[in-house]
KENUKOL-854503 format. One record per residue: residue in three letters; x, y, z of N, C-alpha, C in turn. Coordinates in steps of 0.05 Angstrom, whole numbers, padded with zeros to 5 digits, always signed. Example, Ala and Ser with C-alpha at 12.3 -4.5 7.8 and 13.67 -1.06 7.14 Angstrom:
<kolnus>
ala+00264-00114+00156+00246-00090+00156+00264-00066+00156/ser+00257-00045+00142+00273-00021+00143+00258+00001+00157/
</kolnus>
This chain:
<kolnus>
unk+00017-00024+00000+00000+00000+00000+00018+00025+00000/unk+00012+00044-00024+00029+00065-00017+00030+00081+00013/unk+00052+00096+00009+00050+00108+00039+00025+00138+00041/unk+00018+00150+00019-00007+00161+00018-00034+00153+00026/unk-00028+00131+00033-00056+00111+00020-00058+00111+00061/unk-00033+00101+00061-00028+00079+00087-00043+00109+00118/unk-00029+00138+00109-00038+00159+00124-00060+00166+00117/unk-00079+00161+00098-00105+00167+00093-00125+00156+00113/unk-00113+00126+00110-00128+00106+00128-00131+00121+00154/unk-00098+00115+00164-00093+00131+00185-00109+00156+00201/unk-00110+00168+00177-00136+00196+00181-00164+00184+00198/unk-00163+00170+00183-00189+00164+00182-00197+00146+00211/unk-00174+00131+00215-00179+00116+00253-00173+00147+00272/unk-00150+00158+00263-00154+00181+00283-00175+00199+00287/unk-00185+00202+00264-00207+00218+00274-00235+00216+00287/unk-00242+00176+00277-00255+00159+00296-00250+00160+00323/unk-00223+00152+00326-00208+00159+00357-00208+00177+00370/unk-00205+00205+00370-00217+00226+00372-00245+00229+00381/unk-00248+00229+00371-00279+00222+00377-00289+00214+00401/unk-00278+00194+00410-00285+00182+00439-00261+00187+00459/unk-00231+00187+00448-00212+00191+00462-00191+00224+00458/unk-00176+00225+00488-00158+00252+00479-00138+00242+00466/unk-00132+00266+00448-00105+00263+00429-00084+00257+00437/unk-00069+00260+00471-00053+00261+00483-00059+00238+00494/unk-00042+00211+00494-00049+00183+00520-00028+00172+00529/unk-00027+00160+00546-00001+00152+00571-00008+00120+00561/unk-00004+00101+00546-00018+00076+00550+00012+00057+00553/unk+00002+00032+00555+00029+00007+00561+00019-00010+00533/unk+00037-00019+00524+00036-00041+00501+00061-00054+00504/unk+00064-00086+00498+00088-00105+00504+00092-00099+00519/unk+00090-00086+00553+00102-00083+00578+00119-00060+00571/unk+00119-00042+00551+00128-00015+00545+00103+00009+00552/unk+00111+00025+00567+00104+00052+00570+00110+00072+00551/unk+00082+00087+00536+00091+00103+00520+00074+00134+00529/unk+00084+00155+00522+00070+00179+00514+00057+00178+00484/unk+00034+00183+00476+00032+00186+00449+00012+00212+00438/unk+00014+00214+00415+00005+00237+00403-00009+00217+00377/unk-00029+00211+00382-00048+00202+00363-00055+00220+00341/unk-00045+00238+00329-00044+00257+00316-00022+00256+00295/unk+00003+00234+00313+00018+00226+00287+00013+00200+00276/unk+00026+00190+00256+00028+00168+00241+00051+00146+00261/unk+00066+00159+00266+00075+00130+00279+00065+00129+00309/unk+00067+00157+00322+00041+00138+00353+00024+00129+00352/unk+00012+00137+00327-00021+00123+00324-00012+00084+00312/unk+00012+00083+00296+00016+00059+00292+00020+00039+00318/unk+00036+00055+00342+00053+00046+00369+00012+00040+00382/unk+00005+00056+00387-00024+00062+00396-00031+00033+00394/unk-00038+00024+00363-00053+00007+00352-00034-00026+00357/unk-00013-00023+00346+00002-00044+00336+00027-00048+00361/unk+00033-00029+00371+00048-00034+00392+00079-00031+00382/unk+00082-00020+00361+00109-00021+00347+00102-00012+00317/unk+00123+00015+00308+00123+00022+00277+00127+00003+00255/unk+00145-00017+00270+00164-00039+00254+00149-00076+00268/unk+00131-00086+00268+00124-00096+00275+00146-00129+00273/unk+00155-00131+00243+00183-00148+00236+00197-00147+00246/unk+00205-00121+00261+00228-00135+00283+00239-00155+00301/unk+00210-00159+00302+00212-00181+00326+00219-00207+00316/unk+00225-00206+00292+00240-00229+00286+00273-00236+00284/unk+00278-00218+00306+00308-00214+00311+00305-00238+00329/unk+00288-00236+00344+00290-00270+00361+00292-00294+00352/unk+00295-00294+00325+00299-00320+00313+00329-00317+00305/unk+00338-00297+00314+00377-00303+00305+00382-00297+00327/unk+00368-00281+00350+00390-00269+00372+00381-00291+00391/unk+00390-00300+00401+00390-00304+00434+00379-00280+00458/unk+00351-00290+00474+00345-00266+00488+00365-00255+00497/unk+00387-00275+00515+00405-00270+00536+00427-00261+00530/unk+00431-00255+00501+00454-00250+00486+00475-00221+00494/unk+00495-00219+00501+00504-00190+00507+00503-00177+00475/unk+00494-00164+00468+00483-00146+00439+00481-00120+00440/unk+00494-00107+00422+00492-00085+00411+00478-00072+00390/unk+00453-00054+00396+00445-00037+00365+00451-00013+00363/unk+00444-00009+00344+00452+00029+00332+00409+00023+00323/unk+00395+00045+00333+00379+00056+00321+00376+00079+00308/unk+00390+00081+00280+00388+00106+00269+00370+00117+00259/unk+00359+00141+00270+00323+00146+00262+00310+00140+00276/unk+00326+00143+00304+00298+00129+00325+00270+00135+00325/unk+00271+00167+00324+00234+00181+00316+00241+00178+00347/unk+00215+00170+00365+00205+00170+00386+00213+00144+00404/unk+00224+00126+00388+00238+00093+00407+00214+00077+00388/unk+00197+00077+00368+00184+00057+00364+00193+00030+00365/unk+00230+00025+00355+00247+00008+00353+00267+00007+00375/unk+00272+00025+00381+00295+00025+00408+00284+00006+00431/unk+00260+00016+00439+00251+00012+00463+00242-00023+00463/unk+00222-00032+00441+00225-00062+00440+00246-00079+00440/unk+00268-00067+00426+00295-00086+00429+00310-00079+00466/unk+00303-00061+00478+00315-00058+00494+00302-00077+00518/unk+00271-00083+00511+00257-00093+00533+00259-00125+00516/unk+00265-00131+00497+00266-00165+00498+00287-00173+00497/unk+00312-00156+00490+00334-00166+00494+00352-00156+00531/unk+00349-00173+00542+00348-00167+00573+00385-00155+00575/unk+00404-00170+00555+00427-00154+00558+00442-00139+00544/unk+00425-00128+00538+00431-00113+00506+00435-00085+00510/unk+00449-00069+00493+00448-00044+00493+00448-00026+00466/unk+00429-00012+00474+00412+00010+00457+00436+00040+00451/unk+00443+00046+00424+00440+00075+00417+00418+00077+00400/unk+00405+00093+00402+00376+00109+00400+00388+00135+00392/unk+00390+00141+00363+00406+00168+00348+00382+00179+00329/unk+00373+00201+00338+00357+00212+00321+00354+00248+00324/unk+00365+00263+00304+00369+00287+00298+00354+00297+00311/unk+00331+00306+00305+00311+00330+00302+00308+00333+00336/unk+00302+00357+00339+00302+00367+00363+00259+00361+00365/unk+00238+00357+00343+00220+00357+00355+00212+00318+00357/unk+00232+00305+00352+00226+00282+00359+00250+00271+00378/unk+00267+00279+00384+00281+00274+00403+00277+00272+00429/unk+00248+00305+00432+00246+00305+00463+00221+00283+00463/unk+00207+00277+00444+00190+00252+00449+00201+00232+00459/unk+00223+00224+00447+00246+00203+00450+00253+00202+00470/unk+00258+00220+00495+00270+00226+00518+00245+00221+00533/unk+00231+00229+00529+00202+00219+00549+00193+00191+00551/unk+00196+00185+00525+00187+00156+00535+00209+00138+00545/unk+00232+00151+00540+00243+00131+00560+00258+00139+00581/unk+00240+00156+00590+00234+00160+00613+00212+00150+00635/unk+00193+00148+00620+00172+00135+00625+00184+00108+00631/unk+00203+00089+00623+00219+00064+00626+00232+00062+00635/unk+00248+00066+00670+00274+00069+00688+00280+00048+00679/unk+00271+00024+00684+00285+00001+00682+00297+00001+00658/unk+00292+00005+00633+00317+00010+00604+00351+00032+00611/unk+00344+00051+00630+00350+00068+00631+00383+00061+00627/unk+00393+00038+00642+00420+00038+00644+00434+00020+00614/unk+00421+00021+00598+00423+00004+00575+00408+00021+00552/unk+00412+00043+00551+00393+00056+00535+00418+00076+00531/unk+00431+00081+00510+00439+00111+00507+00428+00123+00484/unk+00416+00153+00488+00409+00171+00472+00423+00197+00461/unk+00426+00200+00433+00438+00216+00426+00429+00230+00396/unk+00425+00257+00408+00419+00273+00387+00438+00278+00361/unk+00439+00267+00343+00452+00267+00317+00448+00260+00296/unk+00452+00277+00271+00453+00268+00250+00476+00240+00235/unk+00474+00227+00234+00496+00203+00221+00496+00210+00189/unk+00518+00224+00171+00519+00222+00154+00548+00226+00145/unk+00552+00219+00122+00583+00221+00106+00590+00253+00096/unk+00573+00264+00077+00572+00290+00073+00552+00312+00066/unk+00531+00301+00077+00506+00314+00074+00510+00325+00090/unk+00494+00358+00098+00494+00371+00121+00448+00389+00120/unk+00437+00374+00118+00411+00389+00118+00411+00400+00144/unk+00400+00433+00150+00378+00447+00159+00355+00433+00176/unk+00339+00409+00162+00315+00394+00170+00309+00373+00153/unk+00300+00355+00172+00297+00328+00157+00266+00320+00160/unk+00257+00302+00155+00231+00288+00152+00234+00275+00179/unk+00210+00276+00198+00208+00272+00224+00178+00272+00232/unk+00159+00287+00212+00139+00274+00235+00113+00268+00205/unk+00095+00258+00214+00074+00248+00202+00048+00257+00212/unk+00040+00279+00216+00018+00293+00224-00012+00290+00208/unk-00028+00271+00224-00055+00269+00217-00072+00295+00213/unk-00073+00312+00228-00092+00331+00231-00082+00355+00213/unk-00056+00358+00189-00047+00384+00186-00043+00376+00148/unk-00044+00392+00140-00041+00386+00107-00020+00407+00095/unk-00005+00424+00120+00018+00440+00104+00033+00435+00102/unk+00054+00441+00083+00081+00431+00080+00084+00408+00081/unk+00074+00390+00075+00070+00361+00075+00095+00349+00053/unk+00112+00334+00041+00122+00320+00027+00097+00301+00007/unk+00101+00308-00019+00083+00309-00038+00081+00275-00036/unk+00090+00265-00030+00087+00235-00028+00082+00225-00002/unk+00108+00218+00013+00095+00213+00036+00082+00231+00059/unk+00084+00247+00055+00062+00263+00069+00081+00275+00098/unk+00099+00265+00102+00131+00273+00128+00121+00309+00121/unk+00129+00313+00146+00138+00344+00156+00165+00344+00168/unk+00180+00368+00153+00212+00375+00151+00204+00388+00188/unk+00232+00378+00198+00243+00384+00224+00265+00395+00232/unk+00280+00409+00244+00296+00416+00242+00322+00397+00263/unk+00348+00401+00259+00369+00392+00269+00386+00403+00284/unk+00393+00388+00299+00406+00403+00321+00434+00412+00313/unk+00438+00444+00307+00466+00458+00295+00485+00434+00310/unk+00510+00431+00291+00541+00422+00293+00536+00384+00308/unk+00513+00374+00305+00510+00342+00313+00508+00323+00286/unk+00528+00337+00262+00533+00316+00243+00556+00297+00252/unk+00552+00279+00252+00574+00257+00255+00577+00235+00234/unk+00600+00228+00226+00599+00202+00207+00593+00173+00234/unk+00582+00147+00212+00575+00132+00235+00600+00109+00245/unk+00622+00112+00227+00647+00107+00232+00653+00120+00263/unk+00652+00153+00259+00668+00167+00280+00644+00169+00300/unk+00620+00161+00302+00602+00157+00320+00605+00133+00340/unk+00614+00111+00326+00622+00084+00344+00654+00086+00357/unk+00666+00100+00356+00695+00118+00357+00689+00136+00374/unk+00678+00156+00378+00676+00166+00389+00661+00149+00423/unk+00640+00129+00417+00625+00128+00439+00642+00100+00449/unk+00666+00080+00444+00682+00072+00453+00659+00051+00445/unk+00652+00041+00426+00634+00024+00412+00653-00009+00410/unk+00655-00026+00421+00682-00048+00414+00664-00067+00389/unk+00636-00076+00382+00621-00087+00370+00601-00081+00368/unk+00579-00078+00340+00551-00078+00333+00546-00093+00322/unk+00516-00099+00334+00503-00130+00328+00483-00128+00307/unk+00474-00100+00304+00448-00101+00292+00444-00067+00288/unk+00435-00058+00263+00431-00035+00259+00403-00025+00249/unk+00396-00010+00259+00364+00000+00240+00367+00018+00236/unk+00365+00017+00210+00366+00044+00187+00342+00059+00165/unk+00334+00075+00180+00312+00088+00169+00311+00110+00170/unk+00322+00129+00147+00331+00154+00152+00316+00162+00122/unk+00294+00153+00113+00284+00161+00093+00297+00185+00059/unk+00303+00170+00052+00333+00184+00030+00361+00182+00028/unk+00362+00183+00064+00403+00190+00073+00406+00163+00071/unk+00398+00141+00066+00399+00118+00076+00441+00106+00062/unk+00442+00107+00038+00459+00113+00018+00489+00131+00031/unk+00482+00153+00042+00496+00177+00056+00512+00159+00083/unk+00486+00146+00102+00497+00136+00123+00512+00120+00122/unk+00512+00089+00108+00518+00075+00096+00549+00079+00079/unk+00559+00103+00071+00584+00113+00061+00599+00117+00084/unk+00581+00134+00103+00601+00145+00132+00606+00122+00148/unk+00603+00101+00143+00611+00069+00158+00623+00061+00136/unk+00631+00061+00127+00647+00036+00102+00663+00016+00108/unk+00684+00025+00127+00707+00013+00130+00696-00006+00158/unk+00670+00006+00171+00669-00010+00201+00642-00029+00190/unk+00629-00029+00170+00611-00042+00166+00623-00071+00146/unk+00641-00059+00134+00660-00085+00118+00670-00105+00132/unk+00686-00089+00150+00699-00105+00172+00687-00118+00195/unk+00659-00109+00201+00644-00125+00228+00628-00132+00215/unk+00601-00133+00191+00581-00135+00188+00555-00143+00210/unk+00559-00121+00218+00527-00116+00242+00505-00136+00211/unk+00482-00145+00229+00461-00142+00211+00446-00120+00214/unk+00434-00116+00190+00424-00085+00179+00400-00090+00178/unk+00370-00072+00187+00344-00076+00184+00343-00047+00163/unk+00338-00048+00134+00329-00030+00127+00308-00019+00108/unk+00301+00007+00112+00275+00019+00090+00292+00018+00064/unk+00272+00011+00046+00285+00018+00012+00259+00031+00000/unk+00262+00062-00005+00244+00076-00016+00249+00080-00040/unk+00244+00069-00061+00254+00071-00093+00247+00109-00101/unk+00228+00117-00090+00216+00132-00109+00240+00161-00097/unk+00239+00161-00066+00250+00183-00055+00289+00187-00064/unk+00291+00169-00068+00328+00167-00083+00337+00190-00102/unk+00313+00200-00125+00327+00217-00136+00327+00243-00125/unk+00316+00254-00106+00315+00271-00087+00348+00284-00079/unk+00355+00256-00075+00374+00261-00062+00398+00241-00074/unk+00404+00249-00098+00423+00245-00129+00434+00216-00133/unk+00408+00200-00130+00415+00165-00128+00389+00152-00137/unk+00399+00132-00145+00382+00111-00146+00381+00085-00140/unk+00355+00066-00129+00362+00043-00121+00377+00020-00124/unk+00395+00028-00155+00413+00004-00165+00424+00022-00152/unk+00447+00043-00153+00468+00055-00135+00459+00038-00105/unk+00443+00050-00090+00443+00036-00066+00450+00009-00066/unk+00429-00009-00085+00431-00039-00084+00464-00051-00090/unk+00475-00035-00108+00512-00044-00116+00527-00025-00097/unk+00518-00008-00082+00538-00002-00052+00535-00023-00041/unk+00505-00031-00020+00502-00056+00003+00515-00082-00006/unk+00509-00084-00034+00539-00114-00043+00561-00110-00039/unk+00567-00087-00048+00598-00081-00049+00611-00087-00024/unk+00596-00077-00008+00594-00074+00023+00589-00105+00038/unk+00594-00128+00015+00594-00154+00021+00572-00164+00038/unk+00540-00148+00035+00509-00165+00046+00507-00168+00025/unk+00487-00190+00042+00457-00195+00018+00444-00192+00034/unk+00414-00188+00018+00387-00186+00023+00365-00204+00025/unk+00359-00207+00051+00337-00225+00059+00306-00210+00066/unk+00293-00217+00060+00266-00209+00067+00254-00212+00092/unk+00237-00192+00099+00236-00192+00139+00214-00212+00158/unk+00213-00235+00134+00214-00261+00151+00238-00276+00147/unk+00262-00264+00142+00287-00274+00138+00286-00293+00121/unk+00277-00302+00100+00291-00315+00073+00304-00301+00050/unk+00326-00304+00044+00352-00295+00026+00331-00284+00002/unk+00341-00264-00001+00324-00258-00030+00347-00255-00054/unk+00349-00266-00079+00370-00275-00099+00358-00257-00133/unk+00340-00249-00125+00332-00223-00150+00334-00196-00145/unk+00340-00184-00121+00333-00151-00094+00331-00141-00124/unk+00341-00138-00154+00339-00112-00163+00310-00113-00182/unk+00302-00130-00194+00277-00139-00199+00261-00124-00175/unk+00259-00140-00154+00245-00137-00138+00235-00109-00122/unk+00261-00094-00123+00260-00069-00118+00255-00055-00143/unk+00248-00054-00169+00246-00045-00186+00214-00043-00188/unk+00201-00066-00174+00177-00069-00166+00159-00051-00147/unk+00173-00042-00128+00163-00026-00111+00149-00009-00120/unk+00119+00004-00115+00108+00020-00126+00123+00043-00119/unk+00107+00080-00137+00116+00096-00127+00100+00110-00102/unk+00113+00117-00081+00102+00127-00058+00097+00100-00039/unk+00119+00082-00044+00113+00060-00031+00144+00046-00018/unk+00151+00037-00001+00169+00023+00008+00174-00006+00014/unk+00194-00017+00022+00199-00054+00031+00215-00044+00051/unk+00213-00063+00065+00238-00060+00087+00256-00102+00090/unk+00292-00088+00095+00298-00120+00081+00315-00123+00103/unk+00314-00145+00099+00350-00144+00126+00378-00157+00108/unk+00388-00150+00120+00424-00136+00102+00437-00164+00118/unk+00456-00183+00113+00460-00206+00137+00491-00207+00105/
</kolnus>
C-alpha cells in the first residue's frame, strides 16, 4: 500500500479515535510505557500495533534473548524500535540516534517513562551522515495538518540540532563502541549517505542491517536504487526479506516497488 494511502487510512482511525478519546495518551503495550500523540502516524501505529516496525521481532529468531548485543537505532523518531529491542533483549544495549530536536524530546520521554531500560539505553541527538549537512529532515507524520507536507509521503521537515553531524564510523569511535550486532536504518533518503560514513566499520564487522528501501525518494537526493543496491553488495550483504529468507533477484524486486511506496529487508 502506498505510503499516501497507508496515512489516509490513518486519518481516518484518528479521527474515529478522537472522537471518543484525547489526542494526548499515557498507554502500556508489550510491557512498554509510551507517551503518544495520536495525531501522528507512527504513535497512532505504536497506539494500535504496539510497534512502527512490527518485523522486528523477528530478531529473536537469530539473537538469543540472553545474548550480550549491541544496536545502533538510526532514526529512532520517538523509540518505536529502540525501546522493543531494549525490553526483549534483557542484555543488550541500545543507541537510540535521532536528529531533530521535535522528535528527540519525544524520544527522551518515553524513556523515561521506562527506568528500568534506563541503564542500557543511550540517547543521542545526531545526525549520522558522510557528507550531507541538511537544515531539517523528515520527522513527523501529522494526521490533523495538510501543510508543507512532502508530496508523497506526506513527512513534515524538522529541524536539526546545529554542529550534531557525525559520520557513523566516527560515532562508534567516538562512543568507545568495541562491537555492533544489529543496525536500523531508516533515515528516509540519507539511507545511501549513512551507509558511506561506515564503510570501513561495516565491511569489517558486518552488524546485521534492518532497512527501508524507498525507490521513489532516491532521486531527491542524487541516487538511485541500483546505486544503493551495488553499494550494500559491495559492502559484502545480501538481502533477505523480513521473515528472513535470502532474497536472490533484490533488483527486480525493488524495481517493483510501487511509487510512494516502500519494503523494508534485512542486510545479513
Amino acid at each position: 500500500m502506498k505510503t499516501r494511502y497507508k496515512i489516509i487510512l490513518a486519518k481516518i482511525i484518528y479521527i474515529i479515535l478522537k472522537i471518543f478519546i484525547s489526542k494526548i495518551r499515557y498507554v502500556k503495550r508489550n510491557n512498554i510505557k509510551w507517551k503518544l500523540d495520536l495525531s501522528e502516524g507512527i504513535d497512532l501505529s505504536i497506539f494500535i500495533f504496539g510497534t512502527s516496525e512490527k518485523k522486528i521481532y523477528n530478531l529473536k529468531k537469530i539473537f538469543k534473548k540472553n545474548s550480550k548485543l549491541v544496536f545502533l537505532d538510526i532514526g529512532a523518531n520517538i523509540g518505536s524500535v529502540s525501546l522493543p529491542l531494549a525490553r526483549i533483549f534483557d542484555n543488550s544495549y541500545v543507541y537510540s540516534i535521532e536528529p531533530t530536536s521535535y522528535a528527540f524530546r519525544k524520544l527522551k520521554t518515553n524513556f523515561s517513562l521506562n527506568p528500568s531500560l534506563s541503564k542500557k539505553v543511550f540517547l543521542t541527538q545526531a545526525f549520522i551522515s558522510n557528507n550531507k549537512k541538511p537544515k531539517k529532515v523528515w520527522s513527523s507524520w501529522k494526521l490533523n495538518e495538510k501543510n508543507n507536507q512532502h508530496k508523497d509521503h506526506k513527512g513534515k521537515l524538522k529541524s536539526i540540532q546545529k554542529a550534531s553531524t557525525i559520520t557513523l564510523s566516527n560515532f562508534i569511535k567516538k562512543n568507545k563502541i568495541q562491537k555492533v550486532d544489529f543496525i536500523k536504518l531508516d533515515v528516509d533518503g540519507y539511507e545511501l549517505d549513512v551507509l558511506k560514513s561506515g564503510k570501513d566499520f561495516l565491511k569489517k564487522n558486518k552488524p546485521i542491517i534492518f532497512i527501508e528501501i524507498a525507490p521513489y525518494l532516491y532521486k531527491e537526493f542524487g541516487y538511485s536504487y541500483i546505486d544503493l543496491i551495488d553499494y550494500i553488495h559491495d559492502l559484502g550483504f545480501n538481502f533477505y526479506n523480513e521473515d528472513l529468507k535470502k532474497i536472490y533477484n533484490i533488483k527486480n524486486i525493488t524495481k517493483k516497488i510501487n511509487h510512494g511506496t516502500s519494503k523494508n529487508f534485512y542486510l545479513l
